[in-house]
C-alpha positions in Angstrom: 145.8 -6.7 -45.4 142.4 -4.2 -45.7 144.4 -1.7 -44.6 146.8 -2.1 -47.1 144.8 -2.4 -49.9 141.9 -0.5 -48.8 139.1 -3.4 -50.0 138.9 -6.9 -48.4 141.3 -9.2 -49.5 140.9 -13.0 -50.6 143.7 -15.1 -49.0 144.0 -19.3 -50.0 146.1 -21.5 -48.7 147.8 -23.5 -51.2 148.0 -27.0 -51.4 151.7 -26.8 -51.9 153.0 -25.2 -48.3 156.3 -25.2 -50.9 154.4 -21.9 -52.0 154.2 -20.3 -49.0 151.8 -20.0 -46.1 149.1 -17.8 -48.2 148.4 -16.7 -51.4 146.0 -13.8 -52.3 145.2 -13.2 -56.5 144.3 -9.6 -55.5 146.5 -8.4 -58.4 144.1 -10.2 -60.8 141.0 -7.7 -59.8 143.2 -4.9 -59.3 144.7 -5.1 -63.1 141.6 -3.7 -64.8 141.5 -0.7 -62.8 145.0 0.3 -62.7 145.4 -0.6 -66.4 148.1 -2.8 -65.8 149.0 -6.9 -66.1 148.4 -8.6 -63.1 152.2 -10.0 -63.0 153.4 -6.3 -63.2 150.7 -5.6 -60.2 152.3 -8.6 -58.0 155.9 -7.6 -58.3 155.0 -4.0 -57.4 152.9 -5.0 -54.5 155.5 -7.9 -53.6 158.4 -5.1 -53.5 156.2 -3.3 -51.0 156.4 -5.8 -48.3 159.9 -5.3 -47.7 160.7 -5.1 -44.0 157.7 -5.8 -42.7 158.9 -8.6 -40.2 155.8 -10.9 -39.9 156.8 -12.4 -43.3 159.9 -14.1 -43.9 159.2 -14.1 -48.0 156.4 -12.2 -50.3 156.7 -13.5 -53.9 155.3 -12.7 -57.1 154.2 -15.3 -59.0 152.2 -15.8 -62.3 150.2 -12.4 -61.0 149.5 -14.1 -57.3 151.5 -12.7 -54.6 152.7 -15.8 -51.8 153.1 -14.9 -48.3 155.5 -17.1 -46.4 155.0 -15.9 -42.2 158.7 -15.8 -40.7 159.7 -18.2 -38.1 160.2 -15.3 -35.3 156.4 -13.9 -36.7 155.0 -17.9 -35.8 156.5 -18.1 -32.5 156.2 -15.3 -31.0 152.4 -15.8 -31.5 152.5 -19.1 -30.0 154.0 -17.9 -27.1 151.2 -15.3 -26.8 148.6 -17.8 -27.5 149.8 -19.6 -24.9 150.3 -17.1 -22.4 146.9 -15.4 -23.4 144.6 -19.1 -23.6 141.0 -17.5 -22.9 141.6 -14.3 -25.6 143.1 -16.6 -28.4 140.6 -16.6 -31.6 139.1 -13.9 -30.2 138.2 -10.0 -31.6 136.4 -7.0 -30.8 132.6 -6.5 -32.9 130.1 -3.5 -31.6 127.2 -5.4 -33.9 124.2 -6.5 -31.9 123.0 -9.1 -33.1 119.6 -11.3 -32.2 119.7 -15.3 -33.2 116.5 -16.7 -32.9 116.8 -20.9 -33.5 114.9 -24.1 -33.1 111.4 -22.3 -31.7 110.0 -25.7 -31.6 106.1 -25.6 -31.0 105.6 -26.7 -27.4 103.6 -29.9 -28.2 105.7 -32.7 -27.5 109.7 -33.8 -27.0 112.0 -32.5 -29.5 113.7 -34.6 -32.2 116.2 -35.0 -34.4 115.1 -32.5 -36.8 115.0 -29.8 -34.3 118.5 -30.9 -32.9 120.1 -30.3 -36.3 119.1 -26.5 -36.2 119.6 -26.8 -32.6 122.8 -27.6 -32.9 123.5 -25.4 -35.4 122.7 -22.0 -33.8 124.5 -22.8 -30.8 127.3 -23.5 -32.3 127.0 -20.0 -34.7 126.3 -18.4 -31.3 129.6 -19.3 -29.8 131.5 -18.6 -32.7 130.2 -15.3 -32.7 130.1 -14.4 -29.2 133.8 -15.7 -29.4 134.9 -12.9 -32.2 132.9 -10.2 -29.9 129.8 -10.2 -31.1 126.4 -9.3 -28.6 124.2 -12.0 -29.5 120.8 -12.7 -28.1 119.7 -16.7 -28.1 116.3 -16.8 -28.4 113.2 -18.7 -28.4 109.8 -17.9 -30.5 107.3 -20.5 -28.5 104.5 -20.9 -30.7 101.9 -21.5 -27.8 98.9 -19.9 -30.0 96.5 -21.2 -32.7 95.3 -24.4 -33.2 98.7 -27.3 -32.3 97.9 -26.1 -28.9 93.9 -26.8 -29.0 95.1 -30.2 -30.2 97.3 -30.5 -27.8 94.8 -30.1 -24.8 92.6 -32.6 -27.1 95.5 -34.9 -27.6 95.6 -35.3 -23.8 92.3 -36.2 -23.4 92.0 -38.8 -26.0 94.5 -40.4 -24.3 93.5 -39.9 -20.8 90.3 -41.5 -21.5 92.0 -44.5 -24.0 93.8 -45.4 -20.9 93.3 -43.9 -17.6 89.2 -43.8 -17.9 89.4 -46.5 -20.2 86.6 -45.4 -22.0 86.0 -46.4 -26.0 87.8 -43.5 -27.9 87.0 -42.0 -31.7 90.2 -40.9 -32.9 90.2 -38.1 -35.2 92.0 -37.4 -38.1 94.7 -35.1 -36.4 96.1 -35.6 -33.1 99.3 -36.2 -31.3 100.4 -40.1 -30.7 103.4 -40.8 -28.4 104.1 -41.9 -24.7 104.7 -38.6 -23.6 101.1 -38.2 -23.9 100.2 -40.6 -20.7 102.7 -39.3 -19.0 101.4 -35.2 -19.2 97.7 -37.4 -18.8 98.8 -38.7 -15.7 100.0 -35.5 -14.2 96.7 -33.8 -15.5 94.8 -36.3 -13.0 96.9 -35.5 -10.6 97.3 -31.8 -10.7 93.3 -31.4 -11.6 91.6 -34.4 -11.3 90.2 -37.1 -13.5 87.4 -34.8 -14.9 89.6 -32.6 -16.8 90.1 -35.5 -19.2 86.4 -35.2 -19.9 85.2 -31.4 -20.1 86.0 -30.6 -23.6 85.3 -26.6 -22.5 89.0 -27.2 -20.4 90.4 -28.3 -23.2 92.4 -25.0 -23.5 93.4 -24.4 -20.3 94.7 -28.1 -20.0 96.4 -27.3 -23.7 98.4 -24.1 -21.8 98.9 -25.9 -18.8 100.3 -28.8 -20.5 102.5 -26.4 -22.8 104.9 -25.4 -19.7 105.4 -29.3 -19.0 106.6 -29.7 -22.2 108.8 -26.4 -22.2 110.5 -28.0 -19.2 110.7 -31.1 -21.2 112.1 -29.4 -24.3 114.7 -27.2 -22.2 116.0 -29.7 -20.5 116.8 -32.0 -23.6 118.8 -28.4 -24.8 120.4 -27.8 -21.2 121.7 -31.6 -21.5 123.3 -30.9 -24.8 124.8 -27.5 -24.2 122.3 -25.2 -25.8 120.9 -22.3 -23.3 119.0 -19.2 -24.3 118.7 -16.0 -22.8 115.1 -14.7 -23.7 111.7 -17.1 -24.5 108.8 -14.6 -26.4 105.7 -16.5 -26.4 103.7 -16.2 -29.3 100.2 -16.0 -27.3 101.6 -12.7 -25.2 101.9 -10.9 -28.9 98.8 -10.2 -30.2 97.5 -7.9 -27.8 99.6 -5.6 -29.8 98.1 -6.8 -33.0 96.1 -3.7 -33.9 98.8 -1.4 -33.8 101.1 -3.3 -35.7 98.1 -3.4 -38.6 98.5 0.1 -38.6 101.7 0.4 -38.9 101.4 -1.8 -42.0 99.4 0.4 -43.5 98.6 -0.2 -47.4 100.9 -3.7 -46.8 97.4 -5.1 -45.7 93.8 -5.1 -47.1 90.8 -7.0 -46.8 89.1 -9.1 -49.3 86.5 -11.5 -49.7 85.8 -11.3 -45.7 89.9 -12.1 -44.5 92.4 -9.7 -44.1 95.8 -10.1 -46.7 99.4 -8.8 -46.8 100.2 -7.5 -50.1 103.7 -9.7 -50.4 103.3 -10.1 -54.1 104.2 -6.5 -54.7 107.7 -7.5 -52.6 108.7 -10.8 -54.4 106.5 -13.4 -53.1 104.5 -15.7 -55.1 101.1 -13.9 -54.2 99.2 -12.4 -51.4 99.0 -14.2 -48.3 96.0 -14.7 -45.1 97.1 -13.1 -41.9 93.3 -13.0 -40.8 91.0 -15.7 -41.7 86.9 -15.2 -42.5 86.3 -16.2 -38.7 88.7 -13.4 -37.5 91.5 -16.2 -36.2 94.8 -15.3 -37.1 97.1 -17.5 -39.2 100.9 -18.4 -38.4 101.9 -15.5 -40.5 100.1 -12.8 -38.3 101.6 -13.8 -35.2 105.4 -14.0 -37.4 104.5 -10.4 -38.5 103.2 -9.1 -34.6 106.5 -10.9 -34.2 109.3 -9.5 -36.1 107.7 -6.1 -35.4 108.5 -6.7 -31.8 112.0 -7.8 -32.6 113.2 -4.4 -34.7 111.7 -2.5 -31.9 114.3 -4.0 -30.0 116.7 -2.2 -32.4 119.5 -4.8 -32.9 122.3 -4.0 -35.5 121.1 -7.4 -37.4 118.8 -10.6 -37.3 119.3 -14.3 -37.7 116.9 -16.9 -37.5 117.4 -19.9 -38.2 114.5 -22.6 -40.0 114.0 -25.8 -40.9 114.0 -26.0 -44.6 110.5 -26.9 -45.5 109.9 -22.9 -44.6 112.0 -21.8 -47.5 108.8 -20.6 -49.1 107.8 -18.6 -46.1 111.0 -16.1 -46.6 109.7 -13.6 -49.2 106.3 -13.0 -47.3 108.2 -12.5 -43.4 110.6 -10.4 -45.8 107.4 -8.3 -47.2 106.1 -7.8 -44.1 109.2 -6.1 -42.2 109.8 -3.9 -45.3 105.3 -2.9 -45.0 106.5 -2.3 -41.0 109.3 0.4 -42.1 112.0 -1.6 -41.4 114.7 -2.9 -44.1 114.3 -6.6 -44.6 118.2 -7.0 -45.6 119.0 -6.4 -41.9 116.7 -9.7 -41.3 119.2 -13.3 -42.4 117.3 -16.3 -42.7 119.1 -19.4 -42.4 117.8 -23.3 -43.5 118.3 -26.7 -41.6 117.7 -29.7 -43.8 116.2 -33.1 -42.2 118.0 -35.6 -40.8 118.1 -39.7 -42.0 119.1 -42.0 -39.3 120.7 -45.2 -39.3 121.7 -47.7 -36.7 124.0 -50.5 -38.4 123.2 -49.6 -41.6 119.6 -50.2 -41.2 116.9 -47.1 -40.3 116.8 -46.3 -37.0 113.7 -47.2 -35.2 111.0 -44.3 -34.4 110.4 -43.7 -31.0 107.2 -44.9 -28.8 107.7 -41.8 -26.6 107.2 -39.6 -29.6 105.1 -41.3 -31.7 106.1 -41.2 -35.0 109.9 -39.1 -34.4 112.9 -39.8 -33.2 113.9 -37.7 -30.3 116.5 -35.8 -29.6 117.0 -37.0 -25.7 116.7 -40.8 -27.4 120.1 -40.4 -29.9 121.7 -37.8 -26.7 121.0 -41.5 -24.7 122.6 -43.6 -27.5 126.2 -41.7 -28.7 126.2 -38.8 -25.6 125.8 -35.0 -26.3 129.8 -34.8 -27.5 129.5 -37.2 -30.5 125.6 -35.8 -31.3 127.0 -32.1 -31.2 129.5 -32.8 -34.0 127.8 -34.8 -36.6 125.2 -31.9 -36.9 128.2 -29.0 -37.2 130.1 -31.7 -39.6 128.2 -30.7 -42.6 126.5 -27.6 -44.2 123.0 -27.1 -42.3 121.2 -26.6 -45.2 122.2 -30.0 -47.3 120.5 -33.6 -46.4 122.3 -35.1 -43.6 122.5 -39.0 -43.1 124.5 -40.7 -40.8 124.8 -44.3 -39.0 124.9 -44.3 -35.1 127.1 -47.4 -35.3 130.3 -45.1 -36.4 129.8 -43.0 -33.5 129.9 -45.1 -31.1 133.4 -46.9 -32.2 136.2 -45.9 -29.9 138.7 -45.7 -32.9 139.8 -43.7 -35.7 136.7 -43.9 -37.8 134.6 -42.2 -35.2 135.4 -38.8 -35.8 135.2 -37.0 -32.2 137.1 -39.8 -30.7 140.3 -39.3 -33.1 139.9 -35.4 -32.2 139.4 -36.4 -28.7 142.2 -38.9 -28.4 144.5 -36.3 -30.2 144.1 -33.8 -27.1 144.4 -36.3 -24.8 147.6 -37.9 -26.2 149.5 -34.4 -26.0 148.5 -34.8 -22.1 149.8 -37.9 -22.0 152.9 -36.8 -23.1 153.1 -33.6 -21.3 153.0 -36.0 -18.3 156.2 -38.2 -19.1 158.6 -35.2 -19.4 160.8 -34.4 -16.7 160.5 -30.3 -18.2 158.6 -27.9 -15.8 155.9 -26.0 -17.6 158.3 -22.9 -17.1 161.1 -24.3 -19.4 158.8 -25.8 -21.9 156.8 -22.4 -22.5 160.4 -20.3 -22.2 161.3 -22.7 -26.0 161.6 -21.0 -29.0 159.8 -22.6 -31.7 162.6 -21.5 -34.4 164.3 -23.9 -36.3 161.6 -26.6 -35.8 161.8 -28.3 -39.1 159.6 -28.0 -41.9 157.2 -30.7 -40.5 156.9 -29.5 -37.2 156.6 -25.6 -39.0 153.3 -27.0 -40.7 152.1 -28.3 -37.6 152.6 -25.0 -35.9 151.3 -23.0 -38.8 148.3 -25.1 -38.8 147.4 -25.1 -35.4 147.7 -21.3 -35.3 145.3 -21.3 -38.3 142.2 -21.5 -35.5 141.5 -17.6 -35.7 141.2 -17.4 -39.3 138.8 -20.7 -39.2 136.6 -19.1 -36.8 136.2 -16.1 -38.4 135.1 -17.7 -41.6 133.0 -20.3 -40.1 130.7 -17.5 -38.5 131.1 -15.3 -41.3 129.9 -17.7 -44.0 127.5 -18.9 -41.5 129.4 -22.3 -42.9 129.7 -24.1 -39.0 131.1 -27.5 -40.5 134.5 -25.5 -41.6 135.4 -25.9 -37.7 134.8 -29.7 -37.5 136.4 -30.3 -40.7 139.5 -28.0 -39.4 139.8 -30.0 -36.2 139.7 -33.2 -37.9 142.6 -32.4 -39.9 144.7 -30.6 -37.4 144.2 -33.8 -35.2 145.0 -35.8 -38.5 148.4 -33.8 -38.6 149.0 -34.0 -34.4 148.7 -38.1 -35.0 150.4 -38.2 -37.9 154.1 -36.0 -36.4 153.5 -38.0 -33.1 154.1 -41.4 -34.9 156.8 -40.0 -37.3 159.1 -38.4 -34.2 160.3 -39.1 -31.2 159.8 -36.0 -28.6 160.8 -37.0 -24.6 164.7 -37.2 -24.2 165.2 -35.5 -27.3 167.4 -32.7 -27.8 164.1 -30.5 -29.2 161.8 -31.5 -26.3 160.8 -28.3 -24.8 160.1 -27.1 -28.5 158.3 -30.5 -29.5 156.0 -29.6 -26.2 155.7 -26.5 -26.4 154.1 -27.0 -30.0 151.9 -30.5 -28.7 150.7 -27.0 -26.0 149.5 -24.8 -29.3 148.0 -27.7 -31.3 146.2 -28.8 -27.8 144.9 -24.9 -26.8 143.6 -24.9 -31.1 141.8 -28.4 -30.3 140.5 -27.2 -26.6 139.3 -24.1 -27.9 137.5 -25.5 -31.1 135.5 -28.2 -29.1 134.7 -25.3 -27.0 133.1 -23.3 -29.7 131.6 -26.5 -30.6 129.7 -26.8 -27.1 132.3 -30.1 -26.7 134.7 -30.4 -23.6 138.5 -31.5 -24.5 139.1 -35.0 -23.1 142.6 -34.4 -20.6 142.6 -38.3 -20.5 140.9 -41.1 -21.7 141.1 -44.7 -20.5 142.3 -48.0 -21.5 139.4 -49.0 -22.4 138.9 -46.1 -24.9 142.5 -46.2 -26.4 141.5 -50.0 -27.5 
């Protein structure tokens, strides 16, 4: 269609499938231009589809043009789909491309907070990769500045609370949660029981304690699908700290004893610290050493993706890659909202190992990686999310990963009860299905189209929503017809294969594996 029309063009689906497959109002921004109506536009435009065999009607109507694909068009492309499984959905991007998500600080377990954004990079990361895209997963470990000194202090307090069992003063900030004996425990054992007294260790038992934790962390991501390829610490960056000041040049100045960034000047409320009055650098130094390091790599773009209660924080990282030569458009910041949790209606109860959270490995636990994966890519990443753990666990049609689920197991089922060899089901055309079974197959070949928009609009949720309904429409024709010993079987099948390789593939790019079967148990 770009080619044709030289500009990128907006195709809906109608409601009514009566109207066709597509509809685009292109004629509508093309009128004032060519000085013409848009009805006039849309007839002209639907003259010039004639012959092109991929559509079996183009029609003008009211200034829209409607696109109806041919029969031969749709299964022909089923047939490649299925003959081509691991390139289906997929294109060709030369864009480079460096996500960096969840960056956790390494000071205790992660929860549900950080699995929403978790979650949700992962699952932009395969959809990119998927259309062709080099993307880099990576990790920003903040193991500088003060939450690790409270970490190694953290430790302590609790070491001597209850391993030394000494009479503790508690101050005002600290970490709580059972986690905390645990790493206390292994500090006794790995040093001995005076590390929990010598306050001058504190920092080496803070950095010690950090790579427990980063195992901890890692392996709560490895046992819900989400790897990365590259960890930058934050502590190995500001060796390189002078030279990126220079490179700021007149994007920094002192004042009243501290060093600021000028950010006002680029959009943000006012000037911001980046060196404090006893020469420690703030959080913002170490993101500006940071995203220095990053555009030195020289990717094509950069994505990083934060929870929402850094929305503030944009404008100043922004300033600072413009003050460091770079332009700040190439850099995409993306917002995870909090998460409310309830179990049977009531709120879920924080966890003792973290303290005052609820952790990610706790809920994983609970409802299993599958069902935790999906409700955080079921709804836009930067709107509240609240959901009830009870729902998730139901093995019926409420609980939306089992309905999906059960739809790609049921064509399985089926597949096993014919007496047709693979062979003669895939050699079926899919002509003359009827129009139910022609939506079905439309639908199910709609899977590229979602994919590119769900990445593109950075909108994840447009996949789960898409895989509900096409499972909604495989349960829906699998009640209304009858398929084995029909005169249509190998057709019927070969269409159950499409909708199942759409439904495989999706859960796929969702970091979810396609149930083949499930069991009595779960069909009750």
């Amino acid at each position: 269609m770009r080619e044709k029309f030289g500009r990128e063009v907006v195709l809906e689906k109608p409601r009514d499938r009566s109207f066709g497959h597509f509809a685009t109002p292109i004629a509508f921004s093309l009128a004032k231009e060519l000085r013409k109506s848009p009805m006039a536009i849309s007839d002209e435009l639907a003259s010039s589809f004639d012959g092109h065999e991929e559509f079996s009607s183009v029609e003008s109507v009211k200034g829209y043009l409607n696109f109806r694909l041919s029969e031969n068009f749709l299964s022909e492309y089923a047939s490649w789909a299925l003959e081509h499984s691991s390139e289906f959905a997929k294109q060709e991007k030369s864009q480079k491309i460096l996500l960096e998500f969840v960056s956790a600080n390494p000071t205790g377990p992660l929860h549900i907070g950080h699995a929403r954004g978790a979650v949700y990079g992962d699952t932009l990361l395969r959809l990119g990769r998927h259309l062709g895209y080099d993307i880099t997963a990576e990790y920003y470990v903040n193991d500088a500045g003060n939450q690790i000194d409270l970490l190694g202090l953290s430790i302590q307090l609790e070491g001597r609370s209850n391993i030394l069992h000494q009479e503790v003063e508690y101050p005002e900030s600290y970490y709580r949660g059972e986690y905390l004996s645990d790493l206390a425990l292994q500090a006794v054992e790995h040093f001995g029981k005076e590390i929990l007294s010598d306050e001058s260790r504190q920092k080496e038992l803070a950095l010690w304690a950090k790579e427990i934790v980063m195992e901890i962390i890692t392996k709560d991501l490895g046992d819900t699908n989400i790897f990365f390829d590259t960890f930058v610490n934050e502590s190995s960056l500001y060796s390189d700290w002078e030279r990126v000041m220079a490179k700021m040049g007149e994007g920094v100045y002192e004042k009243d004893g501290k060093m600021w960034i000028a950010s006002e000047s680029r959009g943000d409320e006012k000037d911001r610290v980046v060196v404090r009055e006893d020469g420690r650098p703030t959080y913002l130094a170490g993101d500006i050493v940071y995203h220095n390091q990053k555009f030195e790599r020289e990717y094509d773009h950069y994505i990083n993706i934060w929870g929402a209660d850094h929305h503030g924080y944009i404008p100043r990282v922004k300033a600072a890659v413009e003050f460091l030569g770079y332009e700040s458009e190439k850099l995409e910041v993306l917002l995870s909202q909090m998460v409310s949790l309830l179990k049977d209606g009531e709120p879920y109860k924080m966890s003792k190992r973290a303290g005052n959270v609820i952790l990610m490995s706790d809920i994983v636990e609970e409802i299993g990686s599958d069902a935790l994966r999906f409700i955080f890519a079921s709804k836009k990443s930067d709107t509240s999310l609240e959901f009830d753990l009870a729902e998730f666990k139901k093995q019926d049609s409420s609980n939306p990963i089992f309905y999906i689920q059960y739809a790609h197991a049921r064509i399985q089922t089926i597949l096993s009860k014919s007496d047709l060899s693979k062979e003669e089901i895939l050699a079926a055309s899919l002509k003359n299905l009827g129009e139910s079974a022609d939506s079905l197959l439309f639908d199910a070949l709609l899977l590229p189209e979602v994919v590119d928009d769900a990445f593109h609009s950075r909108q994840v949720q447009k996949l789960s929503e898409y895989l509900r309904s096409l499972a909604g429409a495989l349960h829906k024709f699998y009640y209304d017809y009858r398929i084995i010993g029909t005169e249509d079987e190998a057709k019927l099948l070969k269409l159950f294969m499409v909708v199942a390789l759409s439904l495989k593939t999706g859960l796929s790019l969702m970091g979810i594996e396609a149930k083949d079967y499930m069991t009595k148990e779960d069909e009750d």
